[in-house]
C-alpha positions in Angstrom: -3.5 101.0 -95.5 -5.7 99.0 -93.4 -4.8 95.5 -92.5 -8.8 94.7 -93.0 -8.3 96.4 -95.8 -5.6 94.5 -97.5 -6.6 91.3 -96.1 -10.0 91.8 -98.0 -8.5 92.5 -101.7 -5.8 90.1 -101.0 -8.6 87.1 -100.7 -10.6 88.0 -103.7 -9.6 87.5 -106.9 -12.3 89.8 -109.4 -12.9 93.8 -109.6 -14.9 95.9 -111.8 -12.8 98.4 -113.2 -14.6 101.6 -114.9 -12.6 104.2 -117.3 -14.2 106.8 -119.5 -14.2 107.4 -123.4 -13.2 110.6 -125.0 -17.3 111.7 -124.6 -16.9 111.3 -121.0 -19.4 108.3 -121.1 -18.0 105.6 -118.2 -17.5 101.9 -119.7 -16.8 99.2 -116.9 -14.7 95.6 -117.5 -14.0 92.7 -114.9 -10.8 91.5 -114.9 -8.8 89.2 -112.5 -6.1 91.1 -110.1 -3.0 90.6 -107.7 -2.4 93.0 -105.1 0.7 94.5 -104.6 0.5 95.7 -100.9 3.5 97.2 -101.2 2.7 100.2 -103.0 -1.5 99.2 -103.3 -1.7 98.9 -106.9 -3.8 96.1 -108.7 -2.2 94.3 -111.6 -4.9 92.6 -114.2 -3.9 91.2 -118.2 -5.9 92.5 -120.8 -5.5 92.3 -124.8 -4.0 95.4 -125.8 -6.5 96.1 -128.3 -9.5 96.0 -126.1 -11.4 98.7 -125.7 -10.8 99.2 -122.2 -7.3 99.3 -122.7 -7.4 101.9 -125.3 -9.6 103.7 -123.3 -7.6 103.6 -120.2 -4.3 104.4 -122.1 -6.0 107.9 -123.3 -7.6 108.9 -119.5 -5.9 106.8 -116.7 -8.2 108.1 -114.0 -10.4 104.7 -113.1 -12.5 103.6 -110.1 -13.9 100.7 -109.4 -15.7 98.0 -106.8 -14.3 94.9 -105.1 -16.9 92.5 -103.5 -16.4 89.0 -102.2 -16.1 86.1 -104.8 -18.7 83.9 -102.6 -21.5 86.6 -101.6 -23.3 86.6 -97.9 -26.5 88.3 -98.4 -26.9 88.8 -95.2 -23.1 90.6 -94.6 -22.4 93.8 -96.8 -19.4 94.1 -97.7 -16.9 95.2 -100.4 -14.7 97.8 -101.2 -14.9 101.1 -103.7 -11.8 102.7 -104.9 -10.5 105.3 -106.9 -6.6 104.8 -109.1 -4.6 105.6 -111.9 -3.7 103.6 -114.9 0.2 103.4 -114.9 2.6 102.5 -117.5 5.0 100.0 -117.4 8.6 102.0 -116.4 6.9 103.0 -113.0 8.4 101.7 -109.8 4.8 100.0 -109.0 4.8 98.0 -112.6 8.3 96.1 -111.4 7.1 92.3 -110.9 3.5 92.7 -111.5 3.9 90.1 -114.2 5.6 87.8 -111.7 3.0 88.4 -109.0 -0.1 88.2 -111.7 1.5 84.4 -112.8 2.4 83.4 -109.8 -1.5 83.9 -108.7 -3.2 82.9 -111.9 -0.7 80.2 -113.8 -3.6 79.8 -116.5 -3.3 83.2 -118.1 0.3 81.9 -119.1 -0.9 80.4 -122.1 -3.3 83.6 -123.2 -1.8 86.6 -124.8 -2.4 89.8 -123.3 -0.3 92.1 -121.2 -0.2 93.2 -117.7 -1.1 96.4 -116.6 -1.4 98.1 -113.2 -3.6 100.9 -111.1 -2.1 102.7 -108.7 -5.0 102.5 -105.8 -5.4 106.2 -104.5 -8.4 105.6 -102.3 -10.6 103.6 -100.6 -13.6 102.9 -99.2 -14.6 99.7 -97.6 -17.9 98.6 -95.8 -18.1 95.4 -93.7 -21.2 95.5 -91.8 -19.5 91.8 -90.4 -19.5 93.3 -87.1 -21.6 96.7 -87.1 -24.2 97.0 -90.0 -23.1 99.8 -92.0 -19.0 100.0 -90.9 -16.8 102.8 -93.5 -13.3 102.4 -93.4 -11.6 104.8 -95.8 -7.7 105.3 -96.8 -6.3 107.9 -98.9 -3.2 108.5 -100.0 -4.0 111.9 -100.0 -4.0 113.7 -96.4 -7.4 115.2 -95.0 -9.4 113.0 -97.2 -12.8 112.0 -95.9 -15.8 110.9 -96.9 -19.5 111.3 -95.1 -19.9 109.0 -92.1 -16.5 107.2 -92.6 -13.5 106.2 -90.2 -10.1 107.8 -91.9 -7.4 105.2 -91.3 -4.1 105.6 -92.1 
């Protein structure tokens, strides 16, 4: 992934997550994340019984947005991304608790549990530099999207 990339998620600390009901209709939450750069996944708590967590426990397919926690409305920039809601033996889910505390102490004392999306792709834009700059990783090969730099 790119270290722009990672650098970005890594200093916010919000995303908008969006799953779909049964009907296919989308529903969006914002939670707080960790990043786990090691295998890009985003760890957030939720209740269990939320609605997005029912949801997302039925259809695991989620995208969602990442955009800086103090906005420059002259700088666009942000990230879109695509993942999968994974359950709790994967190989990605080992220490997301740790990381999530270790970032955000507070949600010690609220019940809720952890879960984690596996990141499948991504598509930043930071017109910081040039107005309009795509930088897009997949972990799919061959994937590109319209006007966009593939980086590895």
């Amino acid at each position: 992934m790119n270290k722009n990339i990672i650098q970005f998620i890594q200093l916010q600390t919000c995303a908008t997550i969006c799953c779909v009901d049964s009907d296919k209709y989308p529903y969006c939450f914002c939670c707080y994340y960790v990043f786990n750069k090691e295998n890009y996944s985003l760890s957030f708590k939720s209740a269990e019984d939320s609605f997005h967590s029912i949801l997302l426990a039925k259809n695991p397919v989620v995208s969602g947005t990442i955009i800086p926690d103090k906005l420059n409305k002259l700088i666009v920039k942000g990230i879109q991304f695509t993942g999968e809601f994974i359950i709790e033996n994967e190989p990605a889910v080992k220490n997301a608790a740790k990381k999530y505390y270790f970032k955000f102490p507070a949600a010690l004392g609220i019940k809720g549990t952890i879960y984690t999306i596996q990141i499948n792709s991504i598509k930043m834009t930071d017109s910081s530099s040039i107005f309009g700059k795509k930088i897009v990783w997949s972990r799919m090969e061959n994937t590109v999207l319209p006007n966009a730099e593939l980086i590895e």
